[in-house]
PyMOL commands that place a pseudoatom at each C-alpha (Angstrom):
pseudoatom trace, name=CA, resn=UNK, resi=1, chain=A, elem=C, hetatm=0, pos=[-3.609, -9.962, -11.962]
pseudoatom trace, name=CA, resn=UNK, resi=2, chain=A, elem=C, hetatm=0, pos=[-0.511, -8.755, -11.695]
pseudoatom trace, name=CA, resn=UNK, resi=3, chain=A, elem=C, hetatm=0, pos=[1.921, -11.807, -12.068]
pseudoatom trace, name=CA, resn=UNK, resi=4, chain=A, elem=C, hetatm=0, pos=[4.148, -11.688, -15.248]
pseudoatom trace, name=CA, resn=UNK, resi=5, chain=A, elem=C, hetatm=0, pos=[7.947, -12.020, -16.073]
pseudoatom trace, name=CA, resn=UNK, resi=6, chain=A, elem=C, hetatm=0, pos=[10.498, -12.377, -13.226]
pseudoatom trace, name=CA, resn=UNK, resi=7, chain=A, elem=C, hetatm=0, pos=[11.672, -9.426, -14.636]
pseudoatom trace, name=CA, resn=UNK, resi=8, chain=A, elem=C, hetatm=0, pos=[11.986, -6.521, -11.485]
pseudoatom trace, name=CA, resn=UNK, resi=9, chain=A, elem=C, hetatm=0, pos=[9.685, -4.060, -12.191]
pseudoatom trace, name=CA, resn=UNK, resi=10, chain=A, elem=C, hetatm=0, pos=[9.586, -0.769, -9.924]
pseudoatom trace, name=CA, resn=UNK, resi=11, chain=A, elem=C, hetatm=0, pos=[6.365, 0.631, -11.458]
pseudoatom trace, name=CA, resn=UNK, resi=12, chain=A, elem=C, hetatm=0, pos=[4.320, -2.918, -10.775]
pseudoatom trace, name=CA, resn=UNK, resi=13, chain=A, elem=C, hetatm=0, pos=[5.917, -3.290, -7.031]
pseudoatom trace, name=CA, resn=UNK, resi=14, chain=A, elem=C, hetatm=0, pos=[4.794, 0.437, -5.852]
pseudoatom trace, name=CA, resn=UNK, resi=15, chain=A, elem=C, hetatm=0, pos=[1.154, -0.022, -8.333]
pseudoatom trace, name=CA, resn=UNK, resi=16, chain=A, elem=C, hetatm=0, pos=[0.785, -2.865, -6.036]
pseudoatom trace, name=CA, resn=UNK, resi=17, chain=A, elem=C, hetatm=0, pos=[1.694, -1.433, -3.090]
pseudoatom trace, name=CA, resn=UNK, resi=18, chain=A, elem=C, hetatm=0, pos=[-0.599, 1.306, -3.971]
pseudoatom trace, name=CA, resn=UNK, resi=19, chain=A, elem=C, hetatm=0, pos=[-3.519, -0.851, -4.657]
pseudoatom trace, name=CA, resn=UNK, resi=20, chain=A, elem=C, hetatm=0, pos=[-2.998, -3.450, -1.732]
pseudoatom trace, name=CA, resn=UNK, resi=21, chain=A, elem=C, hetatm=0, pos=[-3.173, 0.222, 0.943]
pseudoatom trace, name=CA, resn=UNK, resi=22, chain=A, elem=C, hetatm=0, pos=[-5.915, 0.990, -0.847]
pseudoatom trace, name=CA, resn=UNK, resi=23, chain=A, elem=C, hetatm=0, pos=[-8.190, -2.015, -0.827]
pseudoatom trace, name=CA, resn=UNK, resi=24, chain=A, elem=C, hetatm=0, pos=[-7.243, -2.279, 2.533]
pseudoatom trace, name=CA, resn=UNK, resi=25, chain=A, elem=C, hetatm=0, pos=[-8.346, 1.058, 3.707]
pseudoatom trace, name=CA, resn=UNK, resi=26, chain=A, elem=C, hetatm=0, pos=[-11.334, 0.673, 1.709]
pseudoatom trace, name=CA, resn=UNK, resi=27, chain=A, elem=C, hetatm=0, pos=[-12.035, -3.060, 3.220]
pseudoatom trace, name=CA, resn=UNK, resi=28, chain=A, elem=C, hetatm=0, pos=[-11.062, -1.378, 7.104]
pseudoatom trace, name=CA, resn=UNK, resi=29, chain=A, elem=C, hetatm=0, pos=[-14.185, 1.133, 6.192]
pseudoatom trace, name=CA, resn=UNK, resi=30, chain=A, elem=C, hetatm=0, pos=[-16.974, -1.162, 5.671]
pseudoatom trace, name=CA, resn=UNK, resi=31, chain=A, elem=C, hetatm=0, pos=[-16.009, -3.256, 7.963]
pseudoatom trace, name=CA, resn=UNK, resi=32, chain=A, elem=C, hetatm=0, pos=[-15.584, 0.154, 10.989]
pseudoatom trace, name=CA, resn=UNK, resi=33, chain=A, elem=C, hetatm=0, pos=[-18.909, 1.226, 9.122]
pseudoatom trace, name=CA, resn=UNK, resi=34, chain=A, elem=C, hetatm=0, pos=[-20.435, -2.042, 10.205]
pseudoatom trace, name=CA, resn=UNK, resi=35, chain=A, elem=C, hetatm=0, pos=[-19.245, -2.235, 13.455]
pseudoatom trace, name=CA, resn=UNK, resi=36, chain=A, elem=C, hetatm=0, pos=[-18.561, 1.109, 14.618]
pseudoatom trace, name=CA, resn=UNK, resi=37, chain=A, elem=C, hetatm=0, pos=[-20.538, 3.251, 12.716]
pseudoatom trace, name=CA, resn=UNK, resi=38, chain=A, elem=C, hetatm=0, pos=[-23.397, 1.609, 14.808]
pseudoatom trace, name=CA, resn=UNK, resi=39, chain=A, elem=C, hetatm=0, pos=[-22.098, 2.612, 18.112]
pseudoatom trace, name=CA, resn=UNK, resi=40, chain=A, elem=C, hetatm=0, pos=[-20.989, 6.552, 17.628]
pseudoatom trace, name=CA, resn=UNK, resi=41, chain=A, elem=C, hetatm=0, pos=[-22.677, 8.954, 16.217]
pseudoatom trace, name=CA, resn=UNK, resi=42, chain=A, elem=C, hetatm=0, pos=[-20.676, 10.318, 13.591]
pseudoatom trace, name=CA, resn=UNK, resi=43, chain=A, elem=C, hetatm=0, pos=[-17.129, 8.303, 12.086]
pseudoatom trace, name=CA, resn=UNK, resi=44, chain=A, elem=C, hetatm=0, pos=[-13.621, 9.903, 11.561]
pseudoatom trace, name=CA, resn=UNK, resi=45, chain=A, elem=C, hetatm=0, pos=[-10.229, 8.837, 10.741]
pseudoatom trace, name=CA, resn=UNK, resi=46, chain=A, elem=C, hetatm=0, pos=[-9.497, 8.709, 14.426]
pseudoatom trace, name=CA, resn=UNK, resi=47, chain=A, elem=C, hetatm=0, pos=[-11.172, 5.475, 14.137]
pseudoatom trace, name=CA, resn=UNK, resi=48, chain=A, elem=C, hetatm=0, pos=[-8.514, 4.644, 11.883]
pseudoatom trace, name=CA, resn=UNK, resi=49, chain=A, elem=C, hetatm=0, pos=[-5.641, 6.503, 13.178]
pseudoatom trace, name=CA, resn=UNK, resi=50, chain=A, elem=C, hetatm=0, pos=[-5.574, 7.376, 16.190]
pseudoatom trace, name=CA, resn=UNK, resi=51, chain=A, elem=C, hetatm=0, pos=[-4.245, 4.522, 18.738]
pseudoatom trace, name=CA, resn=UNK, resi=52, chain=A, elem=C, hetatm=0, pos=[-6.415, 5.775, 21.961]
pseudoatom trace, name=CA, resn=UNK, resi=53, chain=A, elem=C, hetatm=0, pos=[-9.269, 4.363, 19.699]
pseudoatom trace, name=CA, resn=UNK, resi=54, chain=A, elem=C, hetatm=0, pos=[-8.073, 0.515, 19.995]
pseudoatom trace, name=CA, resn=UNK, resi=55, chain=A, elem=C, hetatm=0, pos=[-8.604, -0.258, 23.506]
pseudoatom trace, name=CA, resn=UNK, resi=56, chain=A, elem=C, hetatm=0, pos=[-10.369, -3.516, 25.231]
pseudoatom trace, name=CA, resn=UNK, resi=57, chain=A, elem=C, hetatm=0, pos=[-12.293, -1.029, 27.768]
pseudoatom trace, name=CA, resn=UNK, resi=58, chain=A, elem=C, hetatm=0, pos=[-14.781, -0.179, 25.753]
pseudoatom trace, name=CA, resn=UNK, resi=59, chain=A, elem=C, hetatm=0, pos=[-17.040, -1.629, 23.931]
pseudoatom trace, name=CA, resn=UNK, resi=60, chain=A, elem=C, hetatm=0, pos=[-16.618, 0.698, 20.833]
pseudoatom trace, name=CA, resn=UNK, resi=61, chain=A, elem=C, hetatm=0, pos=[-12.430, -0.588, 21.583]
pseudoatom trace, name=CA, resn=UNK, resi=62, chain=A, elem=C, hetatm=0, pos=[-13.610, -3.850, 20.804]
pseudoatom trace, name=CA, resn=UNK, resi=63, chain=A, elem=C, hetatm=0, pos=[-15.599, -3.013, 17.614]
pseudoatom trace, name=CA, resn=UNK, resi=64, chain=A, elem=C, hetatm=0, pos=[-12.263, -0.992, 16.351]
pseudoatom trace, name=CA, resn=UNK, resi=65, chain=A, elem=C, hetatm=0, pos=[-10.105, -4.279, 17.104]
pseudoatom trace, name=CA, resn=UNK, resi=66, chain=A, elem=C, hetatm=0, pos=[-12.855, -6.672, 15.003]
pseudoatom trace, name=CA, resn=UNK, resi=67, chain=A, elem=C, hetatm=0, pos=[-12.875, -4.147, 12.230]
pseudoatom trace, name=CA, resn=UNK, resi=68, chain=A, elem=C, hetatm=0, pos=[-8.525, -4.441, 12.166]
pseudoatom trace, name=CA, resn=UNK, resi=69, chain=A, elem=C, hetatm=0, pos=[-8.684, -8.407, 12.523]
pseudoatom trace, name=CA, resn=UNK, resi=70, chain=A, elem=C, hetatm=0, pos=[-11.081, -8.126, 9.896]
pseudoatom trace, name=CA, resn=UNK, resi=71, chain=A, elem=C, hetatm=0, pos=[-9.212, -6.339, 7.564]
pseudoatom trace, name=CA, resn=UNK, resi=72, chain=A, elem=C, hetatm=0, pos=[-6.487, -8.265, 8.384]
pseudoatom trace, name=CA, resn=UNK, resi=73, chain=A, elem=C, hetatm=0, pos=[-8.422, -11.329, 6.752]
pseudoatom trace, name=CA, resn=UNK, resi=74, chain=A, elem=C, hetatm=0, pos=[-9.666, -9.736, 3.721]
pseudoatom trace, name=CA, resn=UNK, resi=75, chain=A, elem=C, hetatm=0, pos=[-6.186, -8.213, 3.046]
pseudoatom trace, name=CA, resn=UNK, resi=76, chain=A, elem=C, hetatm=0, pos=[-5.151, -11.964, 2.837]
pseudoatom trace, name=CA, resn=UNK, resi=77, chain=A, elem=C, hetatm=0, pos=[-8.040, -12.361, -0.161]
pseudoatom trace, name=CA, resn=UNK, resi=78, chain=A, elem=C, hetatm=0, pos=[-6.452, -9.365, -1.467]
pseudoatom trace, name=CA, resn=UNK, resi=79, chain=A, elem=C, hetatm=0, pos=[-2.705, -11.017, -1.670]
pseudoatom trace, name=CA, resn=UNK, resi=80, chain=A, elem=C, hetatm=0, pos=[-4.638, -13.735, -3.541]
pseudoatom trace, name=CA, resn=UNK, resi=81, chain=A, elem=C, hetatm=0, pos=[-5.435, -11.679, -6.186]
pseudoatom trace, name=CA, resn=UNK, resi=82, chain=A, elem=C, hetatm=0, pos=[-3.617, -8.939, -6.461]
pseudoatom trace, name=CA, resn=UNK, resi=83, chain=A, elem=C, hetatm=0, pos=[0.153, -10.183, -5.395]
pseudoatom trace, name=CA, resn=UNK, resi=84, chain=A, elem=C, hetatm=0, pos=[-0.455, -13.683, -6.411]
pseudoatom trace, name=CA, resn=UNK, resi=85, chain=A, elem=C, hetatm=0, pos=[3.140, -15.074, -5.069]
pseudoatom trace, name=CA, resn=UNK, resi=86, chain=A, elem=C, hetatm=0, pos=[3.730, -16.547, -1.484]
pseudoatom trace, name=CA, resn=UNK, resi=87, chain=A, elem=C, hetatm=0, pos=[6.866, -15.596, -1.255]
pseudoatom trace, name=CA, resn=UNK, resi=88, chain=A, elem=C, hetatm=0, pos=[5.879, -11.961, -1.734]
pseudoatom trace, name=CA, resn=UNK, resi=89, chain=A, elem=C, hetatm=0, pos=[2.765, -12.196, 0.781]
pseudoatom trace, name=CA, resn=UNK, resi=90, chain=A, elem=C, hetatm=0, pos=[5.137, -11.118, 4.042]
pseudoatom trace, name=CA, resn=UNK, resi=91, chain=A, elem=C, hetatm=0, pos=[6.948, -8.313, 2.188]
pseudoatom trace, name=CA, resn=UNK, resi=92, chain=A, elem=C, hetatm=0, pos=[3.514, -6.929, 0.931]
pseudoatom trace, name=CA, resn=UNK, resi=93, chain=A, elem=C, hetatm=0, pos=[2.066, -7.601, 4.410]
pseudoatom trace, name=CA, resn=UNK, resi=94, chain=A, elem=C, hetatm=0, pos=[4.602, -5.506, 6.082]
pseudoatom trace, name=CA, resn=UNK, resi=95, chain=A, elem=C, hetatm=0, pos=[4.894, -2.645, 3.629]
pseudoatom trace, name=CA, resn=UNK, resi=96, chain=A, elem=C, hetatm=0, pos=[1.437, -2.299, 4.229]
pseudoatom trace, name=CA, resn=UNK, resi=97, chain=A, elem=C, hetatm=0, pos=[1.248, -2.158, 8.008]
pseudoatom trace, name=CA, resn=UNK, resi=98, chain=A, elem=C, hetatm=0, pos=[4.708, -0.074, 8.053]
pseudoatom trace, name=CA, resn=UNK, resi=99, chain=A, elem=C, hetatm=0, pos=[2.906, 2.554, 5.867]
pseudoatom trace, name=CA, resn=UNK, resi=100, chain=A, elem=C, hetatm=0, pos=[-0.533, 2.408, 8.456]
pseudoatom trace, name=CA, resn=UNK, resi=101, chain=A, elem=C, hetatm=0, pos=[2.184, 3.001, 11.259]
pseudoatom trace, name=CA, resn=UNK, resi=102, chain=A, elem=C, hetatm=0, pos=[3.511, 5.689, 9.509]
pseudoatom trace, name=CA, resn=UNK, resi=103, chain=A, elem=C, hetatm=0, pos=[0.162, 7.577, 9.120]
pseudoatom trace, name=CA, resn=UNK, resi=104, chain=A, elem=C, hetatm=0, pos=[-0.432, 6.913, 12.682]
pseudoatom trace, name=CA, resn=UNK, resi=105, chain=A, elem=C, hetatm=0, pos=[2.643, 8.457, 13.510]
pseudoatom trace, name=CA, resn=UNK, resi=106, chain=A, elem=C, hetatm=0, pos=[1.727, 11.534, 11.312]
pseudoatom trace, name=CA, resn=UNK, resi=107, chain=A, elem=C, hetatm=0, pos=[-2.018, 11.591, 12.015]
pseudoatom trace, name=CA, resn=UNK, resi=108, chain=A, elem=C, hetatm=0, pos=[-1.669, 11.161, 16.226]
pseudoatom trace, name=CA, resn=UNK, resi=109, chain=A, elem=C, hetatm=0, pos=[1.949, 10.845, 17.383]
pseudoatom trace, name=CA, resn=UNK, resi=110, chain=A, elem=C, hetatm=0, pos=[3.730, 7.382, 18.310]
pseudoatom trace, name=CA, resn=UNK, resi=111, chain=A, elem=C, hetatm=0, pos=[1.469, 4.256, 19.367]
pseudoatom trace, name=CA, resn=UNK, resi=112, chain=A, elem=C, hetatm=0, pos=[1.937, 4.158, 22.920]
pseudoatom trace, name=CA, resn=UNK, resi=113, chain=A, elem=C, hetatm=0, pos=[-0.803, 1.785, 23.927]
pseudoatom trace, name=CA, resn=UNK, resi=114, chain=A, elem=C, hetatm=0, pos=[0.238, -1.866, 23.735]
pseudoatom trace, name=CA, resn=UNK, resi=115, chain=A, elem=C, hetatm=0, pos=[-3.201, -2.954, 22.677]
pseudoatom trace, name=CA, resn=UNK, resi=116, chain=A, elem=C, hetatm=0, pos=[-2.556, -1.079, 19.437]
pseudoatom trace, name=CA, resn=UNK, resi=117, chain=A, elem=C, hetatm=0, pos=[0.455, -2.841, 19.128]
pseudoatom trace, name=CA, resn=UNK, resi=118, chain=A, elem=C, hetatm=0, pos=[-1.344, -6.405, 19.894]
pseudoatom trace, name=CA, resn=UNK, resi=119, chain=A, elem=C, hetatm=0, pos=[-4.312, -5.845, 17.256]
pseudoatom trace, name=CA, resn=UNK, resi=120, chain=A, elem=C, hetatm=0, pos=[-1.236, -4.316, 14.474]
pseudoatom trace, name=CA, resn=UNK, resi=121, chain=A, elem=C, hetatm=0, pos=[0.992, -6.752, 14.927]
pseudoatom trace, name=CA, resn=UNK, resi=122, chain=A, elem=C, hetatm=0, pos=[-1.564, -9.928, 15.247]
pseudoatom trace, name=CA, resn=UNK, resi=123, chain=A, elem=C, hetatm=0, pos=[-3.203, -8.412, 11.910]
pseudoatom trace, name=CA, resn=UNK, resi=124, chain=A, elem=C, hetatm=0, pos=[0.113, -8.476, 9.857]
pseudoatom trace, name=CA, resn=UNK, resi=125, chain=A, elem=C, hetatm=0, pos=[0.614, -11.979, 10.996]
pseudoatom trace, name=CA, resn=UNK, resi=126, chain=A, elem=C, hetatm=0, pos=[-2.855, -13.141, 10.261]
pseudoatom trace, name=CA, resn=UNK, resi=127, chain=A, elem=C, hetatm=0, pos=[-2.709, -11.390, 6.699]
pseudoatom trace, name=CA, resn=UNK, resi=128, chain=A, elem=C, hetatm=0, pos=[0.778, -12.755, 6.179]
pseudoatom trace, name=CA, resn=UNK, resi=129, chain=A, elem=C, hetatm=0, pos=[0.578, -16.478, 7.184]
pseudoatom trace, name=CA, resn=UNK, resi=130, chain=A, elem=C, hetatm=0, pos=[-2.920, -16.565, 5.625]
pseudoatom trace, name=CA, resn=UNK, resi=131, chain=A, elem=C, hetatm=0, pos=[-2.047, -15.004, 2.550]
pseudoatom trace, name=CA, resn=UNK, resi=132, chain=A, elem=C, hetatm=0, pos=[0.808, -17.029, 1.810]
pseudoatom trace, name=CA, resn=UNK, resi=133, chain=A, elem=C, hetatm=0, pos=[-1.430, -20.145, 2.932]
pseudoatom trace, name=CA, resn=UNK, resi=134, chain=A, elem=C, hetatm=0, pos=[-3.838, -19.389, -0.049]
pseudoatom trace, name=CA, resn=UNK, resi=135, chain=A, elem=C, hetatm=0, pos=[-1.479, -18.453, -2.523]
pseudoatom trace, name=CA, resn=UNK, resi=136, chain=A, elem=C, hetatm=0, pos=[0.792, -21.793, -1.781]
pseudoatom trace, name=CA, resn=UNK, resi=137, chain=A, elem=C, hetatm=0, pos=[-2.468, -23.832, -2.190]
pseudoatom trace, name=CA, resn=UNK, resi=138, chain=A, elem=C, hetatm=0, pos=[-3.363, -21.936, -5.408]
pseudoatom trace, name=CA, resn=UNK, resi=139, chain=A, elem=C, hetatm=0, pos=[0.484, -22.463, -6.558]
pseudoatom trace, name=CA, resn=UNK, resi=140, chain=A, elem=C, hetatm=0, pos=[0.254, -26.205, -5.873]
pseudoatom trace, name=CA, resn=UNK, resi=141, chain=A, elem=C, hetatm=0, pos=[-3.030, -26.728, -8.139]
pseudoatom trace, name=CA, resn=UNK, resi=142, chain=A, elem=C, hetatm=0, pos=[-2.675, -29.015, -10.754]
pseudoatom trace, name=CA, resn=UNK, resi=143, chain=A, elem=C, hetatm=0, pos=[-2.737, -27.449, -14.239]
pseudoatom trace, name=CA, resn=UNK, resi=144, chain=A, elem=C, hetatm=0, pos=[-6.021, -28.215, -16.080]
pseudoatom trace, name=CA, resn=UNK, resi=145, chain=A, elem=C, hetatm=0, pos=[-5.690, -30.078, -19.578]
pseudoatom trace, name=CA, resn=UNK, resi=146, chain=A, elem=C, hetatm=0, pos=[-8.894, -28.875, -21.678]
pseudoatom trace, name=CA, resn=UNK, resi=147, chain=A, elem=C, hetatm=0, pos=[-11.252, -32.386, -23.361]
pseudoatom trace, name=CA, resn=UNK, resi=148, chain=A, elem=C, hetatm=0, pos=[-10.345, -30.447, -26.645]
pseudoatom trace, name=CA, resn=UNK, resi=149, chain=A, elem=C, hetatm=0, pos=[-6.647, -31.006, -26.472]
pseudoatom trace, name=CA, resn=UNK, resi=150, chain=A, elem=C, hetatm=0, pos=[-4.709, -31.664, -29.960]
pseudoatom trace, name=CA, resn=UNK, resi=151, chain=A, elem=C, hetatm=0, pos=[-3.988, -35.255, -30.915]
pseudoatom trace, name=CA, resn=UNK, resi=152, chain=A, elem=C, hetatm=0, pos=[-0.311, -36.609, -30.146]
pseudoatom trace, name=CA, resn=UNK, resi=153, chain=A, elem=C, hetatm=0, pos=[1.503, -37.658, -33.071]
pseudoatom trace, name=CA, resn=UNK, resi=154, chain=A, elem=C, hetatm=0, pos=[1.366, -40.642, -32.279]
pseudoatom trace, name=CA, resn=UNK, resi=155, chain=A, elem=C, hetatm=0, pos=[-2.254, -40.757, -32.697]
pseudoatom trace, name=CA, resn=UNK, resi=156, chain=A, elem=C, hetatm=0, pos=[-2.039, -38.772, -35.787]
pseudoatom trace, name=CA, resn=UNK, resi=157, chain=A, elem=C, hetatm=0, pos=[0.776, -41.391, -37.023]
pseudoatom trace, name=CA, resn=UNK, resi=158, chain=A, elem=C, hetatm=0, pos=[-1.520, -44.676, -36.314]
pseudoatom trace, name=CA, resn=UNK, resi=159, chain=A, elem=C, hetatm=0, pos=[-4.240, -42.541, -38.605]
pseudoatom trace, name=CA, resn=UNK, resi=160, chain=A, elem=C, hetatm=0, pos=[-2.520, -42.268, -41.014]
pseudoatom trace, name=CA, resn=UNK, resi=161, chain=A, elem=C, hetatm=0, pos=[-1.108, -46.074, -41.196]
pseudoatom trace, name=CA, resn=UNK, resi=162, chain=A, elem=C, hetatm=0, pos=[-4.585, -47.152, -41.110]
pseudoatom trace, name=CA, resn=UNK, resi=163, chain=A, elem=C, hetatm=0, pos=[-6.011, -44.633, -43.842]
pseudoatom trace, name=CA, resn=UNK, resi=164, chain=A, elem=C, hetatm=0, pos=[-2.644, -46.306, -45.715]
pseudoatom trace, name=CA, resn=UNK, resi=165, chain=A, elem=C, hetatm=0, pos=[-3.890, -50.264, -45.510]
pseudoatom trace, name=CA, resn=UNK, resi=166, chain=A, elem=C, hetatm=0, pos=[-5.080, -51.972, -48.371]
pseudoatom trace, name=CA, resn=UNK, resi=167, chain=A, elem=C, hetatm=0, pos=[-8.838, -52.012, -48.878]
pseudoatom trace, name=CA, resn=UNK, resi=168, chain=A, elem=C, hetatm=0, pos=[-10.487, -55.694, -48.212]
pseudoatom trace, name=CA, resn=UNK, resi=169, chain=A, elem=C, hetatm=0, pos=[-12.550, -56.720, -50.877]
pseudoatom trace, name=CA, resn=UNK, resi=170, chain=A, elem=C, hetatm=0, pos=[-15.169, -59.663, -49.907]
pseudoatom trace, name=CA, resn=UNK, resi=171, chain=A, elem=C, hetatm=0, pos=[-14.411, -62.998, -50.852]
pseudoatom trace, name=CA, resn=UNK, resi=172, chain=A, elem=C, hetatm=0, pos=[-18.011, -64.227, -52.093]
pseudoatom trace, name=CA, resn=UNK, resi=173, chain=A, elem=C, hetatm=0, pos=[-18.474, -61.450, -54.910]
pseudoatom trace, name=CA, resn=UNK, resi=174, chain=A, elem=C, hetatm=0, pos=[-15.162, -62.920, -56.252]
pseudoatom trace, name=CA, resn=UNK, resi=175, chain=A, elem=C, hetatm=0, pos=[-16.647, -65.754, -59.265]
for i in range(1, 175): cmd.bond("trace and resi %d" % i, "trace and resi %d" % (i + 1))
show_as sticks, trace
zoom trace
């Protein structure tokens, strides 16, 4: 989508960036919609946000973890397509979860609980190792050659020597 010259452009990097958060988030609210959004009665960013939310004690805990590790595996789709390069897939991978740390920060103070530092940290390397997995495999396809290829010249060249011959004439008409 995205892929062009090797050229360093600023612009593409952060409109990727950009995109990659925001499929991401979008991806992380179906999938909390699904899983949470069945368990509480009414969903907020502290589902998203807030660290006290990932825990293993609850069952709702668990449902918040699924909905990460989820994400985590669609985000690796998402490198697929949108950053396209396997050698970009960590860089994009991290950015991403350093920015969701960030907003953490902001939205409910520093992660204290180790689980959110389990499901965060397993995510990134899930999406990493799985995005650069899918892109290497897509990297190492063979290029396609279409039925409706141009002739060689060579072909072209034995054409034209036999289009050159000298007409046979039969020998029976000959009196």
């Amino acid at each position: 989508m995205f892929y062009g010259t090797a050229v360093w452009d600023p612009w593409l990097i952060v409109a990727q960036i950009v995109c990659f958060q925001c499929l991401y988030y979008l991806t992380l609210g179906i999938f909390m919609t699904i899983l949470v959004g069945t368990r509480v009665s009414r969903i907020s960013l502290v589902y998203f946000f807030d660290y006290a939310t990932v825990t293993a004690s609850t069952v709702t805990g668990w449902c918040v973890m699924a909905s990460f590790i989820l994400s985590s595996l669609a985000g690796a789709g998402f490198l697929l397509y949108l950053i396209e390069r396997a050698k970009k897939c960590l860089d994009f991978s991290a950015t991403l979860y350093i920015v969701h740390l960030l907003i953490c920060i902001v939205y409910g103070g520093w992660p204290s609980s180790i689980t959110w530092w389990v499901v965060n940290v397993t995510g990134l390397s899930v999406m990493a190792l799985l995005g650069e997995y899918l892109c290497i495999r897509r990297e190492l396809h063979e290029i396609p050659i279409s039925k409706f290829r141009s002739r060689s010249v060579s072909e072209d060249k034995a054409n034209e020597d036999m289009d050159e011959q000298i007409p046979l004439y039969r020998v029976d008409n000959m009196a």
